[in-house]
C-alpha positions as CSV (number, residue, x, y, z in Angstrom):
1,X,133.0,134.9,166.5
2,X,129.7,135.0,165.1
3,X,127.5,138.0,164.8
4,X,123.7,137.5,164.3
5,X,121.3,139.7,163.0
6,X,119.9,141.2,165.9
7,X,123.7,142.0,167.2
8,X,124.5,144.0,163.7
9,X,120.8,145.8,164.3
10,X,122.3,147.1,168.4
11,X,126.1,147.8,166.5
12,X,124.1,149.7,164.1
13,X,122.0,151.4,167.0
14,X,125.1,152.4,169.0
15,X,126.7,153.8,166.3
16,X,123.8,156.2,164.8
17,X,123.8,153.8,161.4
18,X,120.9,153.6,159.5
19,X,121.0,149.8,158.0
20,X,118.5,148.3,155.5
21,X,116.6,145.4,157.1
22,X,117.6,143.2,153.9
23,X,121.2,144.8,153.9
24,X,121.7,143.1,157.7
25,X,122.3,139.5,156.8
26,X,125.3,140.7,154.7
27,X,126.9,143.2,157.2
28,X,126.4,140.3,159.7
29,X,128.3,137.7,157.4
30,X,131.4,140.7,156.7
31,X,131.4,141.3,160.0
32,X,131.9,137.7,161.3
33,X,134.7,137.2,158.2
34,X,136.7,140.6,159.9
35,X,136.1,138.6,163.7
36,X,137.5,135.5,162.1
37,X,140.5,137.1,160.1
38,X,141.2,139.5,163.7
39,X,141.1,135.8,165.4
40,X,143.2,134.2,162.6
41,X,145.9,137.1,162.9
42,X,146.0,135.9,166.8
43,X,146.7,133.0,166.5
44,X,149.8,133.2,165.1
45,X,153.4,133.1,167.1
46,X,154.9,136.1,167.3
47,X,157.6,135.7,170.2
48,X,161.2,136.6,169.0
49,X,159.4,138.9,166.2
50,X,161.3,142.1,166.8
51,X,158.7,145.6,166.1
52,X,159.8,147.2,163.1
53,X,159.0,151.0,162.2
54,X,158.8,150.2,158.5
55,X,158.9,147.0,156.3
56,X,161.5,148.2,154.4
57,X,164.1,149.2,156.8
58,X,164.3,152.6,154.7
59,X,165.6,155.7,156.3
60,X,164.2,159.3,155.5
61,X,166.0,161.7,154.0
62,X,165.8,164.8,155.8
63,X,167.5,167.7,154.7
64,X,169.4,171.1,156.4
65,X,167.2,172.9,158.5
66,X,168.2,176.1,157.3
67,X,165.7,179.4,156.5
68,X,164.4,179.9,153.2
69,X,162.4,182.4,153.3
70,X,162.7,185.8,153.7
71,X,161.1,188.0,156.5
72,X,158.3,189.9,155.4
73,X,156.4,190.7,158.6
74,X,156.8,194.7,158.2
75,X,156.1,194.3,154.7
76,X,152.6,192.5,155.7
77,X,152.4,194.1,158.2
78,X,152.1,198.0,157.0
79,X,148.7,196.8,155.3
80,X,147.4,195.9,158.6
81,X,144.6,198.4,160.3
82,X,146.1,197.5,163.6
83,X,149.4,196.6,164.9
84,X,151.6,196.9,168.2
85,X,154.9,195.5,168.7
86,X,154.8,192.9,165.4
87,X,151.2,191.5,166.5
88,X,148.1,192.0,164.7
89,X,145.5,194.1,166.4
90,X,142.3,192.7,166.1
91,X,138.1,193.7,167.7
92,X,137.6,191.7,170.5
93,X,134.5,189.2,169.2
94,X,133.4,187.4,172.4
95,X,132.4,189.3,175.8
């Protein structure tokens, strides 16, 4: 697929782009390169192809979810101005 000059200018348009007049026979000849690669990708076979998650077939190592931190919420919380039942209290900002 093809794009001409006047097709980049309306992409360009649509998308809020400000583009160089002389900079447009370029984007137009990228843009149809992309279109021709996107075209080239669909053309080939992929039936049987089974969807992989990752290339490698690598695993993540996860570890124990387990707590490691300690809990300093009264700590934190006895330099608050405002607090009710271990919530900060805060001004209402919007009526």
């Amino acid at each position: 697929m093809a794009l001409d000059s006047s097709t980049v200018e309306k992409i360009a348009h649509l998308a809020r782009l400000g583009i160089d007049a002389k900079d447009v026979p370029e984007y137009a000849r990228n843009l149809s390169d992309i279109f021709a690669f996107v075209e080239q990708l669909n053309a080939v076979d992929c039936s049987g192809v089974v969807p992989m998650a990752h290339p490698m077939e690598a695993s993540q190592r996860l570890r124990e979810d387990v707590v490691t931190e300690q809990n300093l919420r009264d700590k934190f919380q006895a330099h608050a101005p405002k607090v009710e039942v271990g919530l900060y209290l805060v001004p209402k900002v919007i009526e």
